[in-house]
N, C-alpha and C positions, 0 to 999 in steps of 0.2 A: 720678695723673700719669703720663704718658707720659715715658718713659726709654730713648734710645737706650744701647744697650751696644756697647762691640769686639767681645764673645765672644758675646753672645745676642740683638743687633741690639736690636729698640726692642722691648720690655715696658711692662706695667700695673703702675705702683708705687701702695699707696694709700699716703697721710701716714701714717699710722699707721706704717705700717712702716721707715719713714727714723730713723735711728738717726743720733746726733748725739755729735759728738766737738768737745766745746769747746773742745780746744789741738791738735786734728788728727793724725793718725795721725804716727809717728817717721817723720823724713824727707818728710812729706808735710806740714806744719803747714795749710798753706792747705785743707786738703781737710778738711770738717768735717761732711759729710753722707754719709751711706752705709747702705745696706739689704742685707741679706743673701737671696742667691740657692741656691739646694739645688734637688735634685731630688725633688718630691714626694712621686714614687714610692717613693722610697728612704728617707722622714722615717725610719721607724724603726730605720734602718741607720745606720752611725758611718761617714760618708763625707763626703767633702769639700764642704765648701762656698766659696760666694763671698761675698765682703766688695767689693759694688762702690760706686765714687764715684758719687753723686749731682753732684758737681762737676765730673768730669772723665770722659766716658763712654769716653775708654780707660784707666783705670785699675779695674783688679782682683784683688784678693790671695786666694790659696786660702788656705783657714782650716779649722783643724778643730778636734772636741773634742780636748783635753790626754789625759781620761780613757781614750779610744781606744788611745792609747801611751805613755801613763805611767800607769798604774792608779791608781797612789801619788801623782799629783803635787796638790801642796797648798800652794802658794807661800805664804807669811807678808808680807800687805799692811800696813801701816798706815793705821790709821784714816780719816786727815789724808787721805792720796790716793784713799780711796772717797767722802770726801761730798760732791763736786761730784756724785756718782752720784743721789742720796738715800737712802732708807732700802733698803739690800740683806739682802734672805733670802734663804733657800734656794730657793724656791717664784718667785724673781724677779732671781736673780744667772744667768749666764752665762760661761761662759768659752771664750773660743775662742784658737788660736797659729795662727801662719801657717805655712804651707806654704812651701818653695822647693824649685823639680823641676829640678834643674839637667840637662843632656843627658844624663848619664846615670845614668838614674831612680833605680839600687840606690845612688845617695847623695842622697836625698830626704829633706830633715828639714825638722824641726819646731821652731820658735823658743820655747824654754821657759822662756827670760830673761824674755821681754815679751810675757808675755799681754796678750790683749783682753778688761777686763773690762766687761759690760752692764748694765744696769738694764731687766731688761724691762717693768715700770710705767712707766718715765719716760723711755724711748729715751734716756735718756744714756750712753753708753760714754767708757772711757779706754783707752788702751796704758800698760801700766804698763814700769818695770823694775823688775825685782826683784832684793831686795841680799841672793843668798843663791849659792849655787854653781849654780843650774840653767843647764843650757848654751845656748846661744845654736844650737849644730846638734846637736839630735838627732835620729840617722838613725834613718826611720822606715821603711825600706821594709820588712822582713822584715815587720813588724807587719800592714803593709797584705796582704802578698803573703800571710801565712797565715789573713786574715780573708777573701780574696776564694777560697782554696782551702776554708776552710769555707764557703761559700755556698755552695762548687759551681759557681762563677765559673770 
């Protein structure tokens, strides 16, 4: 399927790749389709990616892995809130937190309350909250600034 975007104009989505959110992302309820955009190039590198709407083609949330900048982080789900997902492994779970880059970048954090968890068998995804102390801004620039100084960036 053809997908115009705000940020990357019109792209080739296949079905397979639209990821589905059955209660719609926090704040966005009505928005319940979305595929995730990266840079190819870069798959093997912990960089940002894109969480865009299939519903609304200017809407896009930068998203990244948690593990990038919280090594440790390990949110404690319940059960009850994964099985609209299906059956989640290791081999088929995901986690992504969103990005916000406010103007000035060295306070760029990462939402570590409400992950996005995936079901990569069954393209079903939730945003969860979770009820434990994880902060809602964790500033993540230094992390990025001394991963792009080891590249050699």
């Amino acid at each position: 399927m053809k997908a115009n975007t705000r940020f990357f104009g019109e792209i080739e989505i296949d079905d397979d790749k639209i990821i589905k959110f059955e209660k719609g992302i926090i704040g966005f309820p009505d928005m319940k389709n979305f595929t995730l955009i990266f840079d190819q190039e870069a798959e093997d590198q912990n960089t940002i990616s894109w969480l865009q709407s299939m519903d609304d083609a200017d809407v896009a949330f930068p998203v990244l892995d948690p593990l990038v900048v919280c090594p440790d982080y390990n949110p404690q789900v319940e059960d009850e809130l994964l099985k609209p997902l299906g059956e989640l492994r290791e081999d088929n779970l995901f986690v992504l937190v969103m990005v916000t880059v406010p103007t000035d970048i060295k306070q760029m954090t990462v939402n570590l309350k409400a992950p996005i968890v995936i079901n990569t068998d069954t393209k079903k995804a939730s945003q969860l909250i979770i009820d434990n102390n994880m902060p809602v801004k964790y500033n993540i620039y230094e992390f990025i600034k001394s991963a792009k100084e080891k590249a050699g960036e």
